[in-house]
C-alpha positions in Angstrom: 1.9 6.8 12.8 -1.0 4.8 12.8 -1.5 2.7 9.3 -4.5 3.7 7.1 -4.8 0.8 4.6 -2.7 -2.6 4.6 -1.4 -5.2 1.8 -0.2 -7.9 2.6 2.3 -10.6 2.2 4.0 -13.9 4.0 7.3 -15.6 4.1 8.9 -18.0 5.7 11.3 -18.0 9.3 13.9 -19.3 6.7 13.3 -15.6 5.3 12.3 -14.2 9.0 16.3 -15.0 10.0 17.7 -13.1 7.0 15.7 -9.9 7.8 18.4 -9.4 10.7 20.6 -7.5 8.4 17.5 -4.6 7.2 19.5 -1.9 8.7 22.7 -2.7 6.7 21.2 -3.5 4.0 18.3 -0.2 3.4 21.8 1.3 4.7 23.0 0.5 1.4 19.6 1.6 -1.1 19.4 5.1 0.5 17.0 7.4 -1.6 19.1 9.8 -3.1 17.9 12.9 -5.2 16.8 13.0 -8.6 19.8 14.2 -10.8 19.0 16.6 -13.7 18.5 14.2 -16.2 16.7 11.3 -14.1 12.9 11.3 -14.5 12.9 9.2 -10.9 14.4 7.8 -8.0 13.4 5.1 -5.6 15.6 4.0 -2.2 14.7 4.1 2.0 14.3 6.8 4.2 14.8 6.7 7.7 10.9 6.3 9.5 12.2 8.3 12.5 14.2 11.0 12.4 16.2 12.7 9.4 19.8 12.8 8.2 22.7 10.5 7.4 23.2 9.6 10.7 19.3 8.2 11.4 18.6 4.7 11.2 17.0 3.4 8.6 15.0 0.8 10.5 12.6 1.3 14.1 12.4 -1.9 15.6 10.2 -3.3 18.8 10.3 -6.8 19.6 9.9 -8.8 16.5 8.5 -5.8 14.4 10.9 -3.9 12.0 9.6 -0.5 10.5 10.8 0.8 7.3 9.9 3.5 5.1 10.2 3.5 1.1 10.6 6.7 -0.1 10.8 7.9 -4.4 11.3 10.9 -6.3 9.3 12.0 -9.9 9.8 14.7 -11.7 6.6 16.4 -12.8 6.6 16.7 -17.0 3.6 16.1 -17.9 3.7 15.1 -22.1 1.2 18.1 -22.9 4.0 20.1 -22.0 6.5 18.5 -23.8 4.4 17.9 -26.8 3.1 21.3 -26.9 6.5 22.9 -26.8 7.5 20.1 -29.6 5.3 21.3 -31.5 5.8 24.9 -31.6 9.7 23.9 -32.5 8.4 21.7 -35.3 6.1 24.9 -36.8 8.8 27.2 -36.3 11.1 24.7 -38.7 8.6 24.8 -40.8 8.1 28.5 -41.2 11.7 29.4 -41.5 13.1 27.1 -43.4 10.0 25.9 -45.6 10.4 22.2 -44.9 8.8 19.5 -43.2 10.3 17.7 -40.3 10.6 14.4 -40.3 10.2 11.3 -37.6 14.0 10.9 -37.2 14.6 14.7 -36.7 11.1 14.8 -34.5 12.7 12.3 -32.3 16.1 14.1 -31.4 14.0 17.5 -31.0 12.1 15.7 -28.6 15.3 14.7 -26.6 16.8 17.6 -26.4 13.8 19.3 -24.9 14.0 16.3 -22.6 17.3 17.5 -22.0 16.3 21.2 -21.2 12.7 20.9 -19.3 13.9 18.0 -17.0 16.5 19.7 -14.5 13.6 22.4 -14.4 10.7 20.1 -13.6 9.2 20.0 -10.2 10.0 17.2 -7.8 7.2 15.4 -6.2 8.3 13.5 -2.7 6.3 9.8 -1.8 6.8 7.8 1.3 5.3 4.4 2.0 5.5 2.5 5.6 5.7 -0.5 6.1 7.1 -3.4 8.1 8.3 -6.6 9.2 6.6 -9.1 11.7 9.4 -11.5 12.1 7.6 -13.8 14.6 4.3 -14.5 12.1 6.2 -13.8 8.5 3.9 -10.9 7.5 5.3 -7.6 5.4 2.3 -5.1 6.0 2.7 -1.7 3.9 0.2 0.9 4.5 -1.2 1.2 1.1 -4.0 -0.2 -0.3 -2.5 0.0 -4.3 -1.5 -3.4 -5.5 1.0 -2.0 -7.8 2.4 0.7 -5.0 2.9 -2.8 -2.7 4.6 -4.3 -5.6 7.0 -1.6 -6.3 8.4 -1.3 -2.6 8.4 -5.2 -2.3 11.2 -5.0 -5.4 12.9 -1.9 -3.7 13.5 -4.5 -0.3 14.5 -7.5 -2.8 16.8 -5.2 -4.0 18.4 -4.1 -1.2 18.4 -7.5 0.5 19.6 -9.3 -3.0 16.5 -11.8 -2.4 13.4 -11.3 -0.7 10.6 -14.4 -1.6 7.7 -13.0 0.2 4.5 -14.2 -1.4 1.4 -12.7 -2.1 -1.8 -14.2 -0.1 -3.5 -17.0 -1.8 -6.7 -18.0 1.0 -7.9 -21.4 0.6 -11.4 -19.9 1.4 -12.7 -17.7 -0.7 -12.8 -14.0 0.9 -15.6 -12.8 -1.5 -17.7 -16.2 -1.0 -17.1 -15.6 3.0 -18.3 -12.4 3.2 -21.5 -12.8 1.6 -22.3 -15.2 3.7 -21.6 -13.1 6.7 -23.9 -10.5 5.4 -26.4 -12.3 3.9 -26.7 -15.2 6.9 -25.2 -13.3 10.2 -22.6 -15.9 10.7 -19.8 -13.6 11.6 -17.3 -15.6 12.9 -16.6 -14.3 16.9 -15.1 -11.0 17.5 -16.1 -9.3 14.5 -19.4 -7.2 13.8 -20.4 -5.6 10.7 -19.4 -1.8 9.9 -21.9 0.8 7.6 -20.4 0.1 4.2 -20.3 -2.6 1.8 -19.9 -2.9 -2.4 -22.0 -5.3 -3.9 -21.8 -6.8 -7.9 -23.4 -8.7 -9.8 -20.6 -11.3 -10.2 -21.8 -12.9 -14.0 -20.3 -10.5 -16.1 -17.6 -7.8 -16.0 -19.9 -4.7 -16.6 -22.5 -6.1 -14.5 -24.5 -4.2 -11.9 -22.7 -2.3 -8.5 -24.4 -1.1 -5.2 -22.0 1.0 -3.0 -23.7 1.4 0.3 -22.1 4.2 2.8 -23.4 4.7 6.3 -26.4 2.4 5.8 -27.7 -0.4 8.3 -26.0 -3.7 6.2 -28.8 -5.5 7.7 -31.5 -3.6 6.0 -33.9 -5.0 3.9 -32.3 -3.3 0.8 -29.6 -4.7 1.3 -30.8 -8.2 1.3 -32.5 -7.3 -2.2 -29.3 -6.9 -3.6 -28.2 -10.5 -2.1 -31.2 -12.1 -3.3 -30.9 -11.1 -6.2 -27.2 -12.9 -7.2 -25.1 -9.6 -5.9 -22.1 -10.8 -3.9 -19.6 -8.7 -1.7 -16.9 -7.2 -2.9 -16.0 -4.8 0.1 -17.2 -5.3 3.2 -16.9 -2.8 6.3 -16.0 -4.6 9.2 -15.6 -4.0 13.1 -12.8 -6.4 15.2 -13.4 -6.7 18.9 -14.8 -2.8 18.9 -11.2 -1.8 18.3 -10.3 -1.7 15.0 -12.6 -0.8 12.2 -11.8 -1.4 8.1 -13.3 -2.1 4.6 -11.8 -5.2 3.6 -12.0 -6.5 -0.1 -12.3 -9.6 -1.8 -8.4 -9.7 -2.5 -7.5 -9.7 0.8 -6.6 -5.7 1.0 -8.0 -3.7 3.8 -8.6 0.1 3.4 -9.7 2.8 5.5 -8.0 1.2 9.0 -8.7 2.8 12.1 -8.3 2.3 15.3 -10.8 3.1 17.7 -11.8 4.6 21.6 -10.7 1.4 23.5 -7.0 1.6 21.5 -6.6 5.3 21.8 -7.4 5.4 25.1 -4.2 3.3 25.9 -1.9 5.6 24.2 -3.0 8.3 27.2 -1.7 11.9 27.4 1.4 11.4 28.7 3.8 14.3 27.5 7.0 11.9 26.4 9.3 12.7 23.9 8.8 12.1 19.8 10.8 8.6 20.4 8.8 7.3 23.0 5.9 8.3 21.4 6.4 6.4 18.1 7.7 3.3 20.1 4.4 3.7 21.7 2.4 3.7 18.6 4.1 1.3 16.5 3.8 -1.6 19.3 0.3 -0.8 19.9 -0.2 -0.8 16.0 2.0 -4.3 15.7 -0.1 -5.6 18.7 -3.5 -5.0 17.5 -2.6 -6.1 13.7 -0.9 -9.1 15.3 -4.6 -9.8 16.8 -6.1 -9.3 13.7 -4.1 -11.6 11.6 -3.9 -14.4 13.7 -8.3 -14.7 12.9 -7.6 -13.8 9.3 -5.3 -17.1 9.2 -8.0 -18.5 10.8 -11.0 -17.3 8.7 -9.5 -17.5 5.8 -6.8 -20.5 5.5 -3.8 -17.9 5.4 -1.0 -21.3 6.3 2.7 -19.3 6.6 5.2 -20.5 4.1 7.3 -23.1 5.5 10.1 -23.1 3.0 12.6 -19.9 1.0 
């Protein structure tokens, strides 16, 4: 279970203390089925296991993982507009009148009414998790506005959750082109074999996307010379974890490598042990990781609610 992307946020051991009562509380915000009229629904799932009787949190040591799970119907507004439409001209055609906005509207409804309990139901789950010990939420998706839904599904389960977004008091994107364009990568970390570059001057101006290139090749350094900064940067962390990270902070395409999968063995243990396994090797490594970004980037943890 292994995280593919992560965004980010912090709080405070003022909020670290009240995360003690996640199970009681996701307990309580249970994703429940769409009902025929609902377009969505948004609630927890348990991460391990199924059924009313599964947790709703996994925790190992100071980590807590949850899962954010949603609902959508799937009616699309071609669908409904085309069937609208074929209402409105058959009005038209047998009783010789136009119809009007008011009339339009309530047609529209009722087909609402009719389509929805019919419409297909599309399944999402998100992971994510708590790091008590350091104040980080970490959800595995690299979609500001995905991270931003499930952080308002936990506030509302918890009644108040005041985790912040990150706000470095170095600038990632002024960091990272100096790591590419001087070498001075801070200990640990290497450069990967992708990077997006821009022209930072105006908001259509020119993008390099490099993918499996040699970021220390001369083309490259064109780019740089000529005013491009970084963007996204791919990245390598003690030769165990590899990532693209961007200039807000959010790091996609995560994966662990050899030297971490190689702990995990071959042991035949049971599905419990096994995620127990993962998850703290995940926690552990990200715990590694963070610590250099506080570093690197002036990441200070919240000291107050």
């Amino acid at each position: 279970m292994f995280f593919r992307n992560l965004t980010l946020f912090r709080f405070s051991p003022a909020v670290a203390e009240d995360l003690k009562r996640l199970e009681e509380a996701l307990g309580e915000h249970r994703l429940r089925p769409c009902g025929p009229l609902e377009m969505s629904t948004r609630g927890f799932v348990p991460p391990v296991g199924r059924g009313d009787d599964a947790p709703m949190t996994h925790g190992v040591n100071a980590c807590t993982l949850i899962t954010v799970g949603g609902e959508e119907k799937l009616l699309p507004s071609a669908v409904v507009n085309d069937e609208l439409q074929r209402k409105v001209q058959k009005i038209a055609e047998e009783e010789g009148r136009k119809v009007g906005g008011r009339e339009r509207k309530r047609l529209k409804e009722d087909l609402l009414t009719e389509l929805l309990p019919r419409a297909f139901v599309r399944s999402s789950r998100m992971s994510a998790y708590v790091d008590r010990k350091n104040g980080w939420l970490v959800l595995d998706t690299s979609s500001r506005k995905s991270a931003e839904n499930a952080l308002t599904q936990v506030r509302e389960a918890l009644g108040s959750f005041p985790a912040v977004p990150l706000a470095p008091e170095e600038g990632p994107r002024v960091l990272m082109t100096d790591w590419l364009t001087n070498g001075n990568l801070p200990g640990g970390l290497a450069l990967g074999d992708e990077c997006e570059l821009r022209d930072p001057a105006t908001a259509t101006g020119a993008i390099a996307r490099c993918r499996r290139q040699d970021l220390e090749a001369e083309e490259v350094k064109e780019h740089l010379r000529n005013g491009k900064q970084v963007f996204q940067l791919g990245l390598v962390f003690d030769d165990r974890i590899s990532f693209v990270l961007g200039e807000d902070l959010v790091v996609r395409k995560l994966k662990f490598l050899d030297a971490v999968l190689d702990e995990l063995g071959d042991s035949q243990q049971d599905a419990a042990a096994e995620m127990d396994a993962r998850f703290a090797l995940l926690t552990l490594e990200l715990e590694r990781l963070l610590v250099k970004w506080e570093e690197w980037f002036g990441l200070p943890r919240p000291t107050s609610s």
